[in-house]
N, CA, C and O atoms as a Tinker XYZ file with bonds, in Angstrom:
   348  protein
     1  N     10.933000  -10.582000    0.741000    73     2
     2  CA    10.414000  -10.675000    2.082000    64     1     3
     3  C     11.062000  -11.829000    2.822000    63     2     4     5
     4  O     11.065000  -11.849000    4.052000    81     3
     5  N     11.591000  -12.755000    2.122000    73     3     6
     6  CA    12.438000  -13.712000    2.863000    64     5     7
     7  C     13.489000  -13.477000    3.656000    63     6     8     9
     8  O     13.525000  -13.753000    4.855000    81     7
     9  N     14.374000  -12.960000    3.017000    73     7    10
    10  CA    15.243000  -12.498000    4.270000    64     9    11
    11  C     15.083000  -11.365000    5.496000    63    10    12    13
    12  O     15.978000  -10.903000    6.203000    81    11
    13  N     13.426000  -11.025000    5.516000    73    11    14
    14  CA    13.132000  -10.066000    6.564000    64    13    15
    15  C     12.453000  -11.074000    7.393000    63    14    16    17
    16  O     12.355000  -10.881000    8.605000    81    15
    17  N     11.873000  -12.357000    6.725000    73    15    18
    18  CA    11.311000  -13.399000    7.833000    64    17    19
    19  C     11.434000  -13.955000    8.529000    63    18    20    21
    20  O     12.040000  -14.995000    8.274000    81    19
    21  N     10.895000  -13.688000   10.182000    73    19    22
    22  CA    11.929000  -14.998000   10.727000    64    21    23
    23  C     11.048000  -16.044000   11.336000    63    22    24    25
    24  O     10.156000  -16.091000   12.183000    81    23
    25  N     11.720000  -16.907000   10.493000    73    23    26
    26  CA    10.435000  -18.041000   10.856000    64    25    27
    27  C     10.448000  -18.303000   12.112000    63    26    28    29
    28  O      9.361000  -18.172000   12.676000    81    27
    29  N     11.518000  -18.704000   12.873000    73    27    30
    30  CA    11.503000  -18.983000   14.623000    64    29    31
    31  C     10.314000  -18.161000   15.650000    63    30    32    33
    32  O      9.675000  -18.557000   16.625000    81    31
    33  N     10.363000  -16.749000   14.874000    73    31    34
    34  CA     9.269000  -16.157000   15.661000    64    33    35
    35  C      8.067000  -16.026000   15.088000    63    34    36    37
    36  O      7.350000  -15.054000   15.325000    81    35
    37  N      7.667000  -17.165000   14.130000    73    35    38
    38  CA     6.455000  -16.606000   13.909000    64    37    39
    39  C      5.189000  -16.333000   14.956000    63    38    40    41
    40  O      4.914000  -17.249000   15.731000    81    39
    41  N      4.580000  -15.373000   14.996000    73    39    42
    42  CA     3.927000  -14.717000   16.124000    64    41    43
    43  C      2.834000  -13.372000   15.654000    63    42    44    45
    44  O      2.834000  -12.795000   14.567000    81    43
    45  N      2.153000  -13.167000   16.556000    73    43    46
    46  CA     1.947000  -11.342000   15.724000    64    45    47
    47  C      2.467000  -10.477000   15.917000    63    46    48    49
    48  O      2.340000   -9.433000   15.278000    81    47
    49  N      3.383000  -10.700000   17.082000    73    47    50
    50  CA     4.328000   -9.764000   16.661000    64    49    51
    51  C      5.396000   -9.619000   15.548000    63    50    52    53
    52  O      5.918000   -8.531000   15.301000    81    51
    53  N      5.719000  -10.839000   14.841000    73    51    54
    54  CA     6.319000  -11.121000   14.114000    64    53    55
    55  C      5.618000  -10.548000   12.464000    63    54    56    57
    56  O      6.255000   -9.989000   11.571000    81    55
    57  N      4.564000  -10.806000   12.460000    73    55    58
    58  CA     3.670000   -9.865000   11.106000    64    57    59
    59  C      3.339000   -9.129000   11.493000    63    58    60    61
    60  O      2.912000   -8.422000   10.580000    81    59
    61  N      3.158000   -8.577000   12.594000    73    59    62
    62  CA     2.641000   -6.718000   13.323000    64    61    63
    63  C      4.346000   -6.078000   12.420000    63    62    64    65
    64  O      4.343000   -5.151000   11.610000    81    63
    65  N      5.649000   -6.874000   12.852000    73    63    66
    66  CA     6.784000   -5.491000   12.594000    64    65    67
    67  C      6.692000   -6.333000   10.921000    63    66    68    69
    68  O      7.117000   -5.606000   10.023000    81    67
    69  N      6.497000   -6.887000   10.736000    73    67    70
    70  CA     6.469000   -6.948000    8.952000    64    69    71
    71  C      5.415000   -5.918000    8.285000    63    70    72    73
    72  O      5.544000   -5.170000    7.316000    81    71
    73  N      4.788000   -6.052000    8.785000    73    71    74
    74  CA     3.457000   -5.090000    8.515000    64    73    75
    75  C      3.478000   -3.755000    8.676000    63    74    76    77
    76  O      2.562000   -3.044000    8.262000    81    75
    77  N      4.595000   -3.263000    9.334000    73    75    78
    78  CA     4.967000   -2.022000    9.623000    64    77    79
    79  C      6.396000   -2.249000    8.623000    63    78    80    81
    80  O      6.255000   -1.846000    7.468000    81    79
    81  N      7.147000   -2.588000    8.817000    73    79    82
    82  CA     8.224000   -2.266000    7.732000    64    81    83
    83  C      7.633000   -1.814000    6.457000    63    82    84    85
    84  O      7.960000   -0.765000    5.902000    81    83
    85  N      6.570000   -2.814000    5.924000    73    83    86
    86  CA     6.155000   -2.855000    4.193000    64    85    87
    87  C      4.809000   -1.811000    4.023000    63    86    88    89
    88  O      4.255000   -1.465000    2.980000    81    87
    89  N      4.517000   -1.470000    5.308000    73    87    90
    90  CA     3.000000   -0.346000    5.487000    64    89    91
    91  C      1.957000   -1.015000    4.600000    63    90    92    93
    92  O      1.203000   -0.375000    3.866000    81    91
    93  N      1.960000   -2.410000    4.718000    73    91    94
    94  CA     0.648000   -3.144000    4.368000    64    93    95
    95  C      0.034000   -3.817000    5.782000    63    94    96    97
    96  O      0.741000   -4.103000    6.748000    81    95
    97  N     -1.327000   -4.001000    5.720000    73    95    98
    98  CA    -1.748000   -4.611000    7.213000    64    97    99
    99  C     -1.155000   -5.872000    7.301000    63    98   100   101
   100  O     -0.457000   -6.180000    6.334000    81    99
   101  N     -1.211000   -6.340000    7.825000    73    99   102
   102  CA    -1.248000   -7.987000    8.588000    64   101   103
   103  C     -2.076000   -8.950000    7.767000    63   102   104   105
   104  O     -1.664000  -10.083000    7.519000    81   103
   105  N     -2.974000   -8.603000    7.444000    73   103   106
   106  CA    -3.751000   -9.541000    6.851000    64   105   107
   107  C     -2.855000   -9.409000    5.372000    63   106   108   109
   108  O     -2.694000  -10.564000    4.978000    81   107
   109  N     -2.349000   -8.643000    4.613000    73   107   110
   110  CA    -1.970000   -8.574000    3.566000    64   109   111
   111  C     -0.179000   -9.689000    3.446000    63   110   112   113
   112  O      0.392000  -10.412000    2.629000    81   111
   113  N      0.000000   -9.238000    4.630000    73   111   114
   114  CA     1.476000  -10.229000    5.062000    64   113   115
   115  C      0.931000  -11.380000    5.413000    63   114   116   117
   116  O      1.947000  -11.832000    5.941000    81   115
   117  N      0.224000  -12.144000    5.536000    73   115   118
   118  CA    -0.190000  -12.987000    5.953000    64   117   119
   119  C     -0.357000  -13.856000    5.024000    63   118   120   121
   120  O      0.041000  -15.021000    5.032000    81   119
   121  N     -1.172000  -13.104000    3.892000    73   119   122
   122  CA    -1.291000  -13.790000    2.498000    64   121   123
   123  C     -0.162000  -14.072000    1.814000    63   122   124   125
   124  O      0.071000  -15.257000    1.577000    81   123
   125  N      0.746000  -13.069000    1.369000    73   123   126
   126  CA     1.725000  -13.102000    0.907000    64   125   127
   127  C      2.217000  -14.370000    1.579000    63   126   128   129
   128  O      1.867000  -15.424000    1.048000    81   127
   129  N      3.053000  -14.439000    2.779000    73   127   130
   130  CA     4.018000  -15.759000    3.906000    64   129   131
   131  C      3.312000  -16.540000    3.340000    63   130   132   133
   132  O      4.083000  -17.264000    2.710000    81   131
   133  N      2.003000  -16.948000    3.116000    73   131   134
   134  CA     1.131000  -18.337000    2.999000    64   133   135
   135  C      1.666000  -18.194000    1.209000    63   134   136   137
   136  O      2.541000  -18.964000    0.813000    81   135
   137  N      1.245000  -17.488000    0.553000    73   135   138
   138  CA     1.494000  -18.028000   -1.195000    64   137   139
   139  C      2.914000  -18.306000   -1.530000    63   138   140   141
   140  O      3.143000  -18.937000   -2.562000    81   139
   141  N      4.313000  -17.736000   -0.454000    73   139   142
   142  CA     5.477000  -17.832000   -1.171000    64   141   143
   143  C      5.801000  -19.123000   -0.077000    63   142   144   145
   144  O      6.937000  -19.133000    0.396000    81   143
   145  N      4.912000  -20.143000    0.319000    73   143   146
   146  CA     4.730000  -21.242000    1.612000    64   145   147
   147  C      6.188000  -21.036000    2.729000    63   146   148   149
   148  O      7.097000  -21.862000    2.810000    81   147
   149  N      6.126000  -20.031000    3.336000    73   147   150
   150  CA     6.981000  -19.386000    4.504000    64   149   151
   151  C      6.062000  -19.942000    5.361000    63   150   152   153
   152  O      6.559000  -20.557000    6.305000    81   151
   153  N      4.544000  -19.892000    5.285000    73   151   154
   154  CA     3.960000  -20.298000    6.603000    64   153   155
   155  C      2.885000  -21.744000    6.029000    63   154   156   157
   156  O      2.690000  -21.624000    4.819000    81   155
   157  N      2.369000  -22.683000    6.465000    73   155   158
   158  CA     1.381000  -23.325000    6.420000    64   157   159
   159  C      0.028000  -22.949000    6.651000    63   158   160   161
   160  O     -0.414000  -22.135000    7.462000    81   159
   161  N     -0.642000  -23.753000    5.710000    73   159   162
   162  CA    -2.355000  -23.426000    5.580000    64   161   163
   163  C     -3.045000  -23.594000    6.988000    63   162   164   165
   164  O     -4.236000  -23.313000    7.124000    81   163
   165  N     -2.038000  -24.200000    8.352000    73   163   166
   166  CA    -2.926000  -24.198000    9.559000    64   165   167
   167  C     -2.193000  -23.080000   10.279000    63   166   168   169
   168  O     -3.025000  -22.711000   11.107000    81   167
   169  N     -1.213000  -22.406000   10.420000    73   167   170
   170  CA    -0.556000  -21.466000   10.756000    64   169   171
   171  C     -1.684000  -19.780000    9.934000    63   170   172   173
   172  O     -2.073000  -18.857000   10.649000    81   171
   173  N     -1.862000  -19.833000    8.879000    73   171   174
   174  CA    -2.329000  -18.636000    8.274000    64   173   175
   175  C     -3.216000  -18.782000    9.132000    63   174   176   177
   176  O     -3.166000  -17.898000    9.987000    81   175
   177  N     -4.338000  -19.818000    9.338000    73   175   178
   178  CA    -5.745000  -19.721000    9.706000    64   177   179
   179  C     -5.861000  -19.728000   11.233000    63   178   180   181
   180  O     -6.854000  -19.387000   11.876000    81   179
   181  N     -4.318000  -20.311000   11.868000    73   179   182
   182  CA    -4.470000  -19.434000   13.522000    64   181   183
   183  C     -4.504000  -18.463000   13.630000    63   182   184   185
   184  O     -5.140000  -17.816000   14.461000    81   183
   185  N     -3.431000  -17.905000   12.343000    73   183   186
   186  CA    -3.707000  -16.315000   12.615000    64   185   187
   187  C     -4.553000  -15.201000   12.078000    63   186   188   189
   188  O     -4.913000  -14.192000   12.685000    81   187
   189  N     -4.780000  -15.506000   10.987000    73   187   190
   190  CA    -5.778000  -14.185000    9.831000    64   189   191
   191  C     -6.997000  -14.198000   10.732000    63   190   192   193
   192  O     -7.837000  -13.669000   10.004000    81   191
   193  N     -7.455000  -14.413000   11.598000    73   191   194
   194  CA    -8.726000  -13.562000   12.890000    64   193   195
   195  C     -8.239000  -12.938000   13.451000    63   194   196   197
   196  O     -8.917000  -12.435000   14.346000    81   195
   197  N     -6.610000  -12.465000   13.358000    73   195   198
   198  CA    -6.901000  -11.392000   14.012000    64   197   199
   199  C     -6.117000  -10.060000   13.735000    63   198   200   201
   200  O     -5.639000   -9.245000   14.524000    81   199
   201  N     -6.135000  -10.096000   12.477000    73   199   202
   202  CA    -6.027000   -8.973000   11.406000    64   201   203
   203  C     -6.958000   -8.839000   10.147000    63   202   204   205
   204  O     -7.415000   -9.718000    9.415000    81   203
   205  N     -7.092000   -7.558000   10.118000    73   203   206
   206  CA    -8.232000   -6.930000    8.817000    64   205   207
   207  C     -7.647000   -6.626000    7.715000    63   206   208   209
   208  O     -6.440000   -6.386000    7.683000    81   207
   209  N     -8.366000   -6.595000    6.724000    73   207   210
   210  CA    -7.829000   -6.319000    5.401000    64   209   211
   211  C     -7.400000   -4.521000    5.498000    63   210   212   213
   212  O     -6.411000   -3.907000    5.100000    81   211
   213  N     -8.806000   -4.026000    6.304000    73   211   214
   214  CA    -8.517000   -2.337000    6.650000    64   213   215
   215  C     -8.003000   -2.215000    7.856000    63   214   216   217
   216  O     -8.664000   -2.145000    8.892000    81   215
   217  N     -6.665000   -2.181000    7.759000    73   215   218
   218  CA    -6.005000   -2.137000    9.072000    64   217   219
   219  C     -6.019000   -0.683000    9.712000    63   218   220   221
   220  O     -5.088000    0.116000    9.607000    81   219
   221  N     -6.900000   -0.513000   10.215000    73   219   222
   222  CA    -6.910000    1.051000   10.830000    64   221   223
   223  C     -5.579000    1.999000   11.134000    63   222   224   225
   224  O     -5.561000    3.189000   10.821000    81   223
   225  N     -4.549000    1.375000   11.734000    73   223   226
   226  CA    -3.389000    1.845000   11.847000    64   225   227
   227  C     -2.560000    2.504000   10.751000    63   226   228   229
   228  O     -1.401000    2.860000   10.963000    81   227
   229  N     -2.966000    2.608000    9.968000    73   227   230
   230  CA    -2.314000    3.045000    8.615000    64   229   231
   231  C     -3.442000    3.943000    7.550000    63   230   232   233
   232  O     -3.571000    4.014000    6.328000    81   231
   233  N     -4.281000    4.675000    8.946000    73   231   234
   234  CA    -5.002000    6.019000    8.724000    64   233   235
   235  C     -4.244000    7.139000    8.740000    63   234   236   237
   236  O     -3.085000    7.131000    9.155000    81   235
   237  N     -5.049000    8.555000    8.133000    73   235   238
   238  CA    -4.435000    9.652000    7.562000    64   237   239
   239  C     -4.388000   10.579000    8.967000    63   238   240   241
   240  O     -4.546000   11.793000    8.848000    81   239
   241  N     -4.165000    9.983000   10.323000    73   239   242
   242  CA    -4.430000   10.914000   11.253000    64   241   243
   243  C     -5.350000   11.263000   11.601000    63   242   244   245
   244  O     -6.202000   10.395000   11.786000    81   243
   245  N     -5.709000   12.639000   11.879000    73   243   246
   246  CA    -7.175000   12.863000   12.031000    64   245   247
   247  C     -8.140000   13.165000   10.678000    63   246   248   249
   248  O     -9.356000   13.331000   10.770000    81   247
   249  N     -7.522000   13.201000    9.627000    73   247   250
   250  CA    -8.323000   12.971000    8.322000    64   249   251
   251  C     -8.820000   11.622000    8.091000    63   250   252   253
   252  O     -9.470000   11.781000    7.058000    81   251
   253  N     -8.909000   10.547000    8.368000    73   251   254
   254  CA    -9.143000    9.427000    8.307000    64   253   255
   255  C     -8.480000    8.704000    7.934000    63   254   256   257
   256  O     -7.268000    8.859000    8.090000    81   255
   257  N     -9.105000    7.361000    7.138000    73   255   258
   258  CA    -8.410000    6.293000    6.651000    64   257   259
   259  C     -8.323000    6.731000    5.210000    63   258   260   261
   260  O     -9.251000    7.126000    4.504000    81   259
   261  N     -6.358000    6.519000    4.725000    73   259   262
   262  CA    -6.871000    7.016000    3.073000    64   261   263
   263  C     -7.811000    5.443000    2.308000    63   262   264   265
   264  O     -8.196000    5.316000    1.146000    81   263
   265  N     -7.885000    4.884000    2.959000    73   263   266
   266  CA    -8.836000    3.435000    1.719000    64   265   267
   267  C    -10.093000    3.848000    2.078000    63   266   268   269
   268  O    -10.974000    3.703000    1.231000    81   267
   269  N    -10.384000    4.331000    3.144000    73   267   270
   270  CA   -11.538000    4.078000    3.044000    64   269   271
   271  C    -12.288000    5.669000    2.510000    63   270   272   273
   272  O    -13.424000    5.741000    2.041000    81   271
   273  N    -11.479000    6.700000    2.687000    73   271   274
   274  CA   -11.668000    7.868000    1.420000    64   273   275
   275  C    -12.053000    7.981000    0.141000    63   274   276   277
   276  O    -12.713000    8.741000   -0.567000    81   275
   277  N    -11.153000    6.534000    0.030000    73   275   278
   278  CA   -11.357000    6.816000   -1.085000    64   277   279
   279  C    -12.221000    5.764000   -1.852000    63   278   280   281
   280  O    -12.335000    5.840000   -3.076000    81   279
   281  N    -12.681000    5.022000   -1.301000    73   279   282
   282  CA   -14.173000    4.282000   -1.591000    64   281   283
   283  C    -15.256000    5.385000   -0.942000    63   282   284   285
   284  O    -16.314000    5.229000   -1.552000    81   283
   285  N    -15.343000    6.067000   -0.292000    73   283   286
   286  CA   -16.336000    7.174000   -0.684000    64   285   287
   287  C    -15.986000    8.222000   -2.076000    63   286   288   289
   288  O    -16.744000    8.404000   -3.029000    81   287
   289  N    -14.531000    8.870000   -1.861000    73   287   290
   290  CA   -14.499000    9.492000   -2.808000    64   289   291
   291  C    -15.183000    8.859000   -4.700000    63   290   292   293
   292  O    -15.720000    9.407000   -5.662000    81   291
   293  N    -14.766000    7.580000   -4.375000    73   291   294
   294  CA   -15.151000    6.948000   -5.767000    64   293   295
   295  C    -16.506000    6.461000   -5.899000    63   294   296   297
   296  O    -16.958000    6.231000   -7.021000    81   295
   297  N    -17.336000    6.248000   -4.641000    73   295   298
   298  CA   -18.655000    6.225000   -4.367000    64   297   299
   299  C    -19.307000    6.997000   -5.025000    63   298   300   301
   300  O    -20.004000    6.591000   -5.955000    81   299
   301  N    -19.198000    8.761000   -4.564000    73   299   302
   302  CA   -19.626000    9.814000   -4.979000    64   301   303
   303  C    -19.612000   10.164000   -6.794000    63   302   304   305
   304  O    -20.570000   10.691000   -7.358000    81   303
   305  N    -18.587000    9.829000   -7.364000    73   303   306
   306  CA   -18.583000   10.107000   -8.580000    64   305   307
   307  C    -19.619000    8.506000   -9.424000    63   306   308   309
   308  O    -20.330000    8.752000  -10.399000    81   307
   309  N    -19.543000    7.270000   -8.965000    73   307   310
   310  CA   -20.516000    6.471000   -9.858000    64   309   311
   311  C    -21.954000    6.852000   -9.475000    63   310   312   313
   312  O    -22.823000    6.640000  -10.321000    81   311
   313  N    -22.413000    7.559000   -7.926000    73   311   314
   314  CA   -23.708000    7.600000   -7.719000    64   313   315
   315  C    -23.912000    8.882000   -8.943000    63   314   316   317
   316  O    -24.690000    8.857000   -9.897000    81   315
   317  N    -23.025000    9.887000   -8.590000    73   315   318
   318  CA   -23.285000   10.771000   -9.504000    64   317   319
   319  C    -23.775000   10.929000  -11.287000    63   318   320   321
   320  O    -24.555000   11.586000  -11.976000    81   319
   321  N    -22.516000    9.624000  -11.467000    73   319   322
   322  CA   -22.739000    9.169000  -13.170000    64   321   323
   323  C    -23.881000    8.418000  -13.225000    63   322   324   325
   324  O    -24.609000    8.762000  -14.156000    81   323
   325  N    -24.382000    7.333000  -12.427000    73   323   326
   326  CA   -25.822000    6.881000  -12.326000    64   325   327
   327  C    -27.348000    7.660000  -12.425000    63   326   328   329
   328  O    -28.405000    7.493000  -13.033000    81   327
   329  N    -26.844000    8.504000  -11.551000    73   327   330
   330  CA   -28.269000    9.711000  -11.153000    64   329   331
   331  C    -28.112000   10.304000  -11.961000    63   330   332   333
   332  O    -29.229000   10.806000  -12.085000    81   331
   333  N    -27.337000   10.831000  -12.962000    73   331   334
   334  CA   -27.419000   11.602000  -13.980000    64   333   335
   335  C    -28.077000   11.326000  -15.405000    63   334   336   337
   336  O    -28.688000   12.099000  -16.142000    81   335
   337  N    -27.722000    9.824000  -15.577000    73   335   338
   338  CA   -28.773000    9.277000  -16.773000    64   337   339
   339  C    -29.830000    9.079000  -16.381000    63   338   340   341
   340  O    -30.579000    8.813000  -17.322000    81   339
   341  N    -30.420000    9.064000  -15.238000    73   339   342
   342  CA   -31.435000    9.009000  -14.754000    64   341   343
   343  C    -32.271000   10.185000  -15.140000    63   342   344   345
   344  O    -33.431000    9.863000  -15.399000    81   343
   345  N    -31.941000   11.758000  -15.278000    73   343   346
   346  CA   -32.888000   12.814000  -15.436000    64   345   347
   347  C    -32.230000   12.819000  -16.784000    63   346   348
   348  O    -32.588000   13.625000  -17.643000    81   347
């Protein structure tokens, strides 16, 4: 990710097109720049308010979001294994 960084612009637009190159949100680039120290601990925290961990933009269209599918999909099968020792 270093040589896709450019530090001069750090900005959101600058982790908006990182975030689109790597199809992880912003908040996920954000972390990363801060642990490999590309950015500083007061730089992350100007910016991580104003990106989500579930970055909506990187939904299935009009099928939804695949993360958040699939925390229902996986919802459905532990309620299921739960309620079942139950009877």
């Amino acid at each position: 990710m270093g040589d896709e960084f450019n530090r001069d612009e750090l900005s959101l637009r600058e982790v908006n097109r990182l975030s689109n190159k790597f199809r992880v949100s912003g908040y996920v680039i954000l972390i990363r720049l801060k642990n490999l120290n590309y950015i500083t601990q007061d730089e992350y925290v100007d910016l991580v308010p104003n990106f989500s961990f579930y970055d909506a933009s990187f939904g299935g269209g009009d099928r939804g979001n695949a993360y958040y599918n699939q925390i229902v999909r996986k919802g459905k099968v532990i309620s299921k294994s739960c309620f079942s020792k139950l009877l």
